[in-house]
N, CA, C and O of each residue as an XYZ file, in Angstrom:
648
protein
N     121.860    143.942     64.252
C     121.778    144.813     65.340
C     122.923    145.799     65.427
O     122.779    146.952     65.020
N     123.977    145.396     65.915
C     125.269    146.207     65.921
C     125.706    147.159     64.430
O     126.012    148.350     64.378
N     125.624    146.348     63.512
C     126.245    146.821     62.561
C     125.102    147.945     61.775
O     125.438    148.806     60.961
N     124.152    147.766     62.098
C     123.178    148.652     61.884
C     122.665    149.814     62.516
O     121.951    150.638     61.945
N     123.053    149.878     63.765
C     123.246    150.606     64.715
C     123.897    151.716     64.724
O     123.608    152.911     64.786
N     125.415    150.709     64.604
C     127.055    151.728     64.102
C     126.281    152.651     63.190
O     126.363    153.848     63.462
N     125.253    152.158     61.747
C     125.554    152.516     60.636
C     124.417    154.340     60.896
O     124.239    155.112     59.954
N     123.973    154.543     62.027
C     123.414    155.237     62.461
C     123.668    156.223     63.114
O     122.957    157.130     63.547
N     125.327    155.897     63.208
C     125.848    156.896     64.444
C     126.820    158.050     63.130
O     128.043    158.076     63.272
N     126.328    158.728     62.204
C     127.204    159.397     61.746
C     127.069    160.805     62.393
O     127.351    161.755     61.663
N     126.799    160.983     63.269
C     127.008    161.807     64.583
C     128.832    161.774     65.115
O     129.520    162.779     65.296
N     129.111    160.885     65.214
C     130.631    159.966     65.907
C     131.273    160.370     64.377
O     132.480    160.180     64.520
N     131.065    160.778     63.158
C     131.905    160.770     62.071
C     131.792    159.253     61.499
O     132.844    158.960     60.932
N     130.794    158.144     61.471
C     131.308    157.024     61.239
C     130.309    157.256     59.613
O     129.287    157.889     59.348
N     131.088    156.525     58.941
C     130.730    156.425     57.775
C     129.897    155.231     57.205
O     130.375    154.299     56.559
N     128.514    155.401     57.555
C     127.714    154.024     57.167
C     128.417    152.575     56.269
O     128.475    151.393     56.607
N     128.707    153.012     55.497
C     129.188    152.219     54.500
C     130.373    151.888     54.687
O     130.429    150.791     54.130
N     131.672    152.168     55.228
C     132.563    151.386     56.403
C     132.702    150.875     57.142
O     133.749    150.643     57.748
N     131.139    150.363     57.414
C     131.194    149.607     59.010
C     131.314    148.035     58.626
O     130.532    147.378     57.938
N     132.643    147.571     59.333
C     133.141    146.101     59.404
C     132.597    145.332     60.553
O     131.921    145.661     61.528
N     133.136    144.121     60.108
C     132.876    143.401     61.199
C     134.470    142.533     61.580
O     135.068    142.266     60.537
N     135.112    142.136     62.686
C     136.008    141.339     63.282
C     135.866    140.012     64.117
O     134.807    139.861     64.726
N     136.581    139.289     64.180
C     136.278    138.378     65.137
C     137.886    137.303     65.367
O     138.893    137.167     64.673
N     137.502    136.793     66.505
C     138.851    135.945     66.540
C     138.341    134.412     67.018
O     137.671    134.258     68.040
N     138.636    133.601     66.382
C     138.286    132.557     66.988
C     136.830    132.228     67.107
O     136.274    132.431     66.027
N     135.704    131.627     68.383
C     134.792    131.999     68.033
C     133.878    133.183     67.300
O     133.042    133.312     66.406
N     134.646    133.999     68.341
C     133.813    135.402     67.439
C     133.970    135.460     65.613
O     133.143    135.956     64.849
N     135.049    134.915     65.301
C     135.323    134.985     64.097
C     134.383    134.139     62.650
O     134.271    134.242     61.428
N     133.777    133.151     64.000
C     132.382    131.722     63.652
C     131.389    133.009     63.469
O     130.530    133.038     62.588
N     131.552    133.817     64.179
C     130.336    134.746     64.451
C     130.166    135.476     63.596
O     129.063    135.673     63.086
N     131.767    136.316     63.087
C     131.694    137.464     62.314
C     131.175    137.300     61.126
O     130.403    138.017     60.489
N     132.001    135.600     60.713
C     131.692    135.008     59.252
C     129.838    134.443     59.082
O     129.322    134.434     57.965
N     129.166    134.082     60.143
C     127.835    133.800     60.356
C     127.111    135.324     60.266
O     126.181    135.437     59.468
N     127.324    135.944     60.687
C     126.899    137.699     60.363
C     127.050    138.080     58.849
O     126.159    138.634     58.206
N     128.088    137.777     58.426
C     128.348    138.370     57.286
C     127.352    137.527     56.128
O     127.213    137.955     54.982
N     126.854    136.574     56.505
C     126.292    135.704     55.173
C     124.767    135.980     56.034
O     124.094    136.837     55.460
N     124.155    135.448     57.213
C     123.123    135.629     57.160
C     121.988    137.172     57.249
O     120.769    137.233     57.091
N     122.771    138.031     57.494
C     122.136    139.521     57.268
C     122.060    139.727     56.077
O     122.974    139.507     55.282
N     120.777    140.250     55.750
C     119.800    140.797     54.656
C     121.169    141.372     53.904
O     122.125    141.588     54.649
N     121.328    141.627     52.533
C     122.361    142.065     52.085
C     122.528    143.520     52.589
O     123.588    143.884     53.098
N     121.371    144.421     52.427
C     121.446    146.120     52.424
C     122.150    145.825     54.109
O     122.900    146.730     54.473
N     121.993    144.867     54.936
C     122.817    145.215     56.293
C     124.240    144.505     56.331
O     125.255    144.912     56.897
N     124.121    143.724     55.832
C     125.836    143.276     55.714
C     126.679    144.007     55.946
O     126.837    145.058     55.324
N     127.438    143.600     56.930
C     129.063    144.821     56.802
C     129.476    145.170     55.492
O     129.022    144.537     54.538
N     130.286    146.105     55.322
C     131.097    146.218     54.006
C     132.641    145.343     54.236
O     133.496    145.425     53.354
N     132.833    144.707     55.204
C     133.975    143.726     54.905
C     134.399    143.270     56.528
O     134.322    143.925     57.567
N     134.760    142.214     56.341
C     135.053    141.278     57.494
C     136.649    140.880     57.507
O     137.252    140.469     56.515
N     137.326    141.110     59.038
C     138.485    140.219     59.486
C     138.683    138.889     60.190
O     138.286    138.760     61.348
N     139.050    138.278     59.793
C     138.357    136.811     60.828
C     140.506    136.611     61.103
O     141.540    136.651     60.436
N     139.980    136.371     62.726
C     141.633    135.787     63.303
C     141.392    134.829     63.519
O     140.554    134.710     64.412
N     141.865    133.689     62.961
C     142.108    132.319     63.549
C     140.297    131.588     63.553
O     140.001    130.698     64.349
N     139.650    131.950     62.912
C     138.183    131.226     62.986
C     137.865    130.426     62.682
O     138.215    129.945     61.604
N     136.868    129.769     63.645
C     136.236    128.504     63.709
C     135.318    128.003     62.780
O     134.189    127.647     63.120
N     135.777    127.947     61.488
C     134.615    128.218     60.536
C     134.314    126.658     60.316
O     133.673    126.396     61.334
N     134.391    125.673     59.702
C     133.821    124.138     59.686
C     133.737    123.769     61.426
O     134.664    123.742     62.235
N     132.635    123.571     61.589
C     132.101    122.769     62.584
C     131.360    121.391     63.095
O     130.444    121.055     63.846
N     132.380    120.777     62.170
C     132.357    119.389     62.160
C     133.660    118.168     62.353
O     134.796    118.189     61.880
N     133.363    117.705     62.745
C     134.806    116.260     63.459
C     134.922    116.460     61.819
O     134.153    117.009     61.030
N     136.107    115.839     61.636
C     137.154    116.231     62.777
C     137.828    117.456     63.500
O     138.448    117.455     64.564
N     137.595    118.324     62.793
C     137.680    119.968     63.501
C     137.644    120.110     65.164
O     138.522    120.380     65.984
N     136.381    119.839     65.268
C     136.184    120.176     66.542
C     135.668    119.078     67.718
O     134.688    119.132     68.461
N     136.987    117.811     67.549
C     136.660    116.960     68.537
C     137.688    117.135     69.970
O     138.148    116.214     70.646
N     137.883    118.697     70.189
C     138.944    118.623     70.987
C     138.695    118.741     72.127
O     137.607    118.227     72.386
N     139.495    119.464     73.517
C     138.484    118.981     74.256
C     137.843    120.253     74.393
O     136.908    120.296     75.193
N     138.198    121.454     73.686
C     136.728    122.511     74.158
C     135.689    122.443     73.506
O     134.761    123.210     73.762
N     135.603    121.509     72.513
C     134.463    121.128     72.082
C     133.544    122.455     71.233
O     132.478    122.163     70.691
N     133.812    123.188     71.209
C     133.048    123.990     70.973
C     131.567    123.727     70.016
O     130.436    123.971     70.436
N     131.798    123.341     69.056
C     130.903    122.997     68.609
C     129.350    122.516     69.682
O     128.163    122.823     69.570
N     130.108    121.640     70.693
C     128.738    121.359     71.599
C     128.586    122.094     72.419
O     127.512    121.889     72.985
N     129.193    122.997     72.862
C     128.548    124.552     73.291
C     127.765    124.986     72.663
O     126.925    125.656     73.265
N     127.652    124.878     71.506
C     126.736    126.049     70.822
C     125.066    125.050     70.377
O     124.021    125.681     70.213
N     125.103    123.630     70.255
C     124.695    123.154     69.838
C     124.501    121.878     71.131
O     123.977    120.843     70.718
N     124.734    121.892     72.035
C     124.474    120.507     72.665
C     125.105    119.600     72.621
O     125.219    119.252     71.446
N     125.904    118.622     73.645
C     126.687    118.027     73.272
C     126.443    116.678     72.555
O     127.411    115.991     72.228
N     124.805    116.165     72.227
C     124.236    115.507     71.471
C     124.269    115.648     69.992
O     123.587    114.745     69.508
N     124.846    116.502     68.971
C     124.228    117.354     68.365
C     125.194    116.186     67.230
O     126.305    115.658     67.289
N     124.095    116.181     66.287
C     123.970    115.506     65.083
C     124.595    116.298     64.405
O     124.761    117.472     64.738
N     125.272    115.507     62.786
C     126.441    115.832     62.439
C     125.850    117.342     61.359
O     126.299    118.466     61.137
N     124.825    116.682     60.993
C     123.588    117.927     59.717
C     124.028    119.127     60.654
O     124.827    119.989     60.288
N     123.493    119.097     61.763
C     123.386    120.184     62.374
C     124.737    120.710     62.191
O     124.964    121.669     61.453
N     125.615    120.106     62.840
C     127.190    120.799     62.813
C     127.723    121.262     61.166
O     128.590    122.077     60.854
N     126.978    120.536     60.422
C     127.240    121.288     58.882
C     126.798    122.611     58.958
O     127.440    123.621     58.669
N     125.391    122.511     59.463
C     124.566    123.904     58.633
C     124.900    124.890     59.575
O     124.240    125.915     59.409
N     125.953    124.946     60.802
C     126.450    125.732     61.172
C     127.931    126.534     60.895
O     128.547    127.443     61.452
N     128.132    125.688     59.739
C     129.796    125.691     59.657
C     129.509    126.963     58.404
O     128.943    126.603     57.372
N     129.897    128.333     58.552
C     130.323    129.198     57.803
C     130.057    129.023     56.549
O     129.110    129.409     55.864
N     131.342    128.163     56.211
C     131.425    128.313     54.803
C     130.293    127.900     53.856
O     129.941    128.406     52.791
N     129.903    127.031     54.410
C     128.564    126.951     53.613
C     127.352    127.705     53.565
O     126.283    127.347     53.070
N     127.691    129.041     54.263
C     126.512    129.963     54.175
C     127.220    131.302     53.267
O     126.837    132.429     53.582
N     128.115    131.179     52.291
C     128.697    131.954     51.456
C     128.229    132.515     50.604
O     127.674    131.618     49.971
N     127.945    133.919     49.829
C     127.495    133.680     48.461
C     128.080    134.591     48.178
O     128.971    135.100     48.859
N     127.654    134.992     47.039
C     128.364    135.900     45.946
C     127.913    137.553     46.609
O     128.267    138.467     45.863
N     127.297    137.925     47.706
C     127.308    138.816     48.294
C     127.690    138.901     49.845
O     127.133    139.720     50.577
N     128.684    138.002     50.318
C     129.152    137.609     51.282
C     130.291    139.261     51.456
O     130.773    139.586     50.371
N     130.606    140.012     52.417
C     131.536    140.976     51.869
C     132.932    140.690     51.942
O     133.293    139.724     52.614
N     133.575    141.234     51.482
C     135.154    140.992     51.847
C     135.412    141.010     52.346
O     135.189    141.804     53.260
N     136.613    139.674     52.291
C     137.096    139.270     53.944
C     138.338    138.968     53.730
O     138.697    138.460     52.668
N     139.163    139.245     54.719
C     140.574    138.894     55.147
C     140.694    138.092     56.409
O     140.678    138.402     57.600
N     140.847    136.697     55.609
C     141.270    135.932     57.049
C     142.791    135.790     57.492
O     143.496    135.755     56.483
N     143.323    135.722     58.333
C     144.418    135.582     59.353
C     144.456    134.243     60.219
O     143.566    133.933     61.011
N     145.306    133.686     60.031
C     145.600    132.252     60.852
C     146.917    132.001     61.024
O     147.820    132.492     60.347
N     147.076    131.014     62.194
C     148.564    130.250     62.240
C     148.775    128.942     62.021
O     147.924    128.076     62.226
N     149.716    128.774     61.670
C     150.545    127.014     61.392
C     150.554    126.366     62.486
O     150.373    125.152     62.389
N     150.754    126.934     63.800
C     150.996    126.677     64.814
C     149.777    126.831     65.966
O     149.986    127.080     67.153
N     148.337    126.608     65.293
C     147.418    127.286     66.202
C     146.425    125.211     66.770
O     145.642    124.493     66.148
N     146.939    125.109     67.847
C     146.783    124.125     68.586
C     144.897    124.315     68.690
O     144.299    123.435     68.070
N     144.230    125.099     69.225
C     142.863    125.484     69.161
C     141.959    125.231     67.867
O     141.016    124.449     67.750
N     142.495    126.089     66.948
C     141.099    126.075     65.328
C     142.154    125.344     65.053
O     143.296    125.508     65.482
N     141.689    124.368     64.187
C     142.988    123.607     63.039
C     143.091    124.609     61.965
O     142.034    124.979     61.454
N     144.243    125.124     61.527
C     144.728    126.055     60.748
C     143.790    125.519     59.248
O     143.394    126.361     58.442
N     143.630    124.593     59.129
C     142.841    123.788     58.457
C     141.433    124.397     57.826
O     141.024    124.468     56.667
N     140.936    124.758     58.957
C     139.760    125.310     59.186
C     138.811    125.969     58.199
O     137.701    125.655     57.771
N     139.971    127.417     57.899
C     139.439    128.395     57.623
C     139.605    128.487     56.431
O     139.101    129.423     55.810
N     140.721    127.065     55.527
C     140.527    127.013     54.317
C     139.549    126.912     53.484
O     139.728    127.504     52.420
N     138.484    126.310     53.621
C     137.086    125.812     53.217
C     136.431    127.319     53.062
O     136.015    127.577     51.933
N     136.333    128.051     53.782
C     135.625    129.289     53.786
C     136.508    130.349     52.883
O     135.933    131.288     52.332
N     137.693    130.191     52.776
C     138.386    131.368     51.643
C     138.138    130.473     50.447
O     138.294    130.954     49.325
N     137.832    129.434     50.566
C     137.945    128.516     48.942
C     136.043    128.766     48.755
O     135.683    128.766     47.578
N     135.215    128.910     49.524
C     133.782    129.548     49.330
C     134.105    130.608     48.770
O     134.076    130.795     47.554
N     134.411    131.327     49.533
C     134.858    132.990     48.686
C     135.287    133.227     48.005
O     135.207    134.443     47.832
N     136.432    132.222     46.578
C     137.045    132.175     46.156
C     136.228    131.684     45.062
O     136.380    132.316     44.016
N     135.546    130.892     45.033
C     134.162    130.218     44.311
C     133.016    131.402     44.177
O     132.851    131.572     42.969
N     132.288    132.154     44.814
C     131.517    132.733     45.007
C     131.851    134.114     44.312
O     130.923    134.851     43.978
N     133.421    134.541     44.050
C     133.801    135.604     43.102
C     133.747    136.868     44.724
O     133.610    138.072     44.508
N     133.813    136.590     45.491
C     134.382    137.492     46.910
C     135.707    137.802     46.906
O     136.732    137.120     46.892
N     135.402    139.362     46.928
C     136.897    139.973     46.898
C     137.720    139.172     48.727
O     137.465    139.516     49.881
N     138.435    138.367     48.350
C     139.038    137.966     49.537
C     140.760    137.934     49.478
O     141.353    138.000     48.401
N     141.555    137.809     50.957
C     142.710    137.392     50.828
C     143.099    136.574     51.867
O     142.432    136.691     52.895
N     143.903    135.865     51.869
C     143.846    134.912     53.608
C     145.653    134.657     53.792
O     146.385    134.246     52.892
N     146.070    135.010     55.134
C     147.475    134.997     55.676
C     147.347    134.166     56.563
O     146.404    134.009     57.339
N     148.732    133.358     56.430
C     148.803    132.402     57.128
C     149.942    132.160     57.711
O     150.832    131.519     57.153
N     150.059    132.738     59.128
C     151.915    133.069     59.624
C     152.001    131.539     60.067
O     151.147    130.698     60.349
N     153.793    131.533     59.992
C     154.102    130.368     60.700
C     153.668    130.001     62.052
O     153.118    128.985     62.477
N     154.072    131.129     62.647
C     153.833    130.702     64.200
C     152.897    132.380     64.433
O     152.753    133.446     63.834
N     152.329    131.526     66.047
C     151.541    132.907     66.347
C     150.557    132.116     67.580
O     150.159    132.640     68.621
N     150.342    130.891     67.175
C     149.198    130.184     67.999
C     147.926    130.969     67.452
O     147.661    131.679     66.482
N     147.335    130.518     68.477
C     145.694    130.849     68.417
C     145.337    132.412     68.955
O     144.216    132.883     69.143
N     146.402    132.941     69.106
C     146.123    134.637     69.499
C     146.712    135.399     68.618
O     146.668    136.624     68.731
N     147.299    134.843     67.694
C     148.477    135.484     66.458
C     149.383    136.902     67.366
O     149.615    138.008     66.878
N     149.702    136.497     68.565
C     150.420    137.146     69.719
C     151.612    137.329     68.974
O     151.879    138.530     68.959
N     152.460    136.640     68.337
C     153.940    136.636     68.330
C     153.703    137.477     66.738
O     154.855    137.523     66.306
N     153.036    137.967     65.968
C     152.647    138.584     64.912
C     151.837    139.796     64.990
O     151.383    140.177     63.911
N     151.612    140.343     65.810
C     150.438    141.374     66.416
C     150.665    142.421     64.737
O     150.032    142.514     63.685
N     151.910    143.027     65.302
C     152.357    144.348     64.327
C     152.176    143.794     63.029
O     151.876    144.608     62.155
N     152.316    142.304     62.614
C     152.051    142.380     61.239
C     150.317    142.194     61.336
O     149.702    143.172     60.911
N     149.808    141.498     61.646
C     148.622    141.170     61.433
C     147.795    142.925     61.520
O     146.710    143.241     61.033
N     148.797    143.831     62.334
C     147.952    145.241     61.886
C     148.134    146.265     61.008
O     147.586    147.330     60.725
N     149.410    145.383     60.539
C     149.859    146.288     59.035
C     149.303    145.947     57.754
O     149.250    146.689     56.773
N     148.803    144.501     57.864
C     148.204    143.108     57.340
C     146.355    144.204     56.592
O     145.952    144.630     55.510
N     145.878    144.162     58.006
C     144.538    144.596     58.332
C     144.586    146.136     57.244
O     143.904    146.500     56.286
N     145.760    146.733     57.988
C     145.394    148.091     57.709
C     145.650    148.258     56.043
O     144.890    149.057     55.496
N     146.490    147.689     55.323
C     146.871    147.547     53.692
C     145.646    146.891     53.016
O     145.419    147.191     51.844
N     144.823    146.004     53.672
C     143.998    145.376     52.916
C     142.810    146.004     52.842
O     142.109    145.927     51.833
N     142.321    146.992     54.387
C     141.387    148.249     54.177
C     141.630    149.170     52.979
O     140.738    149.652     52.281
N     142.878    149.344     52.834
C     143.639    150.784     51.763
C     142.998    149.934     50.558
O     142.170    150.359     49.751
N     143.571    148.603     50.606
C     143.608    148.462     49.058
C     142.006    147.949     48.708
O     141.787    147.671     47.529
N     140.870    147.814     49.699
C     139.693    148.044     49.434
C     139.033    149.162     48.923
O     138.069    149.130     48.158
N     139.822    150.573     49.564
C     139.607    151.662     49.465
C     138.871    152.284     51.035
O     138.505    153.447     51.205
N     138.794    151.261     51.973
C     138.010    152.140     52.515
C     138.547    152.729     54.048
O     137.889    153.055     55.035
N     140.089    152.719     53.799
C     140.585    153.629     54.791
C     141.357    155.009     53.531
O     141.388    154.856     52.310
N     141.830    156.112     54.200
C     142.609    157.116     53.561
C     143.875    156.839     53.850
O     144.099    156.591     55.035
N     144.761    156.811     53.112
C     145.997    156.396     53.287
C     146.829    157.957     53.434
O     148.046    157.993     53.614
């Protein structure tokens, strides 16, 4: 929907084929679930994920926001919590992604989002993944790098002008 949308507006100057996707945290469950299940011709051309919730399975997510049973019920069988977990919806046309996380992130287990750069890493996906010491779950205490981070890894995709 969105990203197909954007890819419509070259009215605004937007350049079809630049349109990303972001996310932080859940949204970041989201961005990485977007990026694998859209038809390839709609896929973003590359994804940022902050701090995302990508395995959705205990032990990950027995905390108390539970998230996982938000999305799924708080009944919800363990299959289910697999075939929702990201990384396993990866493939070799998944687009490039730069994930961002902290050491210090009490919310996603920093843990997390390893499984999904090691998909991408398997799958031959141009990827890179940063991992600050501290920052928590908002990568607050890192802002300026995480946008110098973002903006070098667009360049060296090619798809900002430097």
């Amino acid at each position: 929907g969105a990203v197909r949308y954007l890819r419509t507006r070259t009215d605004l100057g937007i350049d079809p084929a630049k349109v990303g996707i972001s996310g932080n945290s859940a949204g970041g469950h989201l961005a990485a679930w977007t990026s694998n299940i859209m038809a390839d011709e709609e896929k973003p051309a590359f994804a940022i994920l902050h701090c995302p919730a990508i395995v959705r399975t205990a032990p990950f997510y027995t905390n108390t926001l539970n998230t996982t049973g938000s999305l799924l019920g708080m009944d919800f069988a363990e299959g289910e919590a697999e075939a929702i977990s990201a990384h396993n919806m990866v493939t070799a046309t998944t687009p490039p992604t730069l994930l961002m996380l902290c050491d210090d992130d009490t919310t996603v287990p920093p843990t997390s989002p390893l499984a999904y750069y090691e998909a991408l890493v398997c799958h031959g996906v141009k990827s890179s993944m940063h991992i600050f010491p501290e920052g928590g779950h908002s990568l607050k205490k890192c802002q300026k790098e995480t946008q110098k981070l973002a903006l070098d890894w667009l360049n060296w995709l090619g798809l900002t002008k430097k």
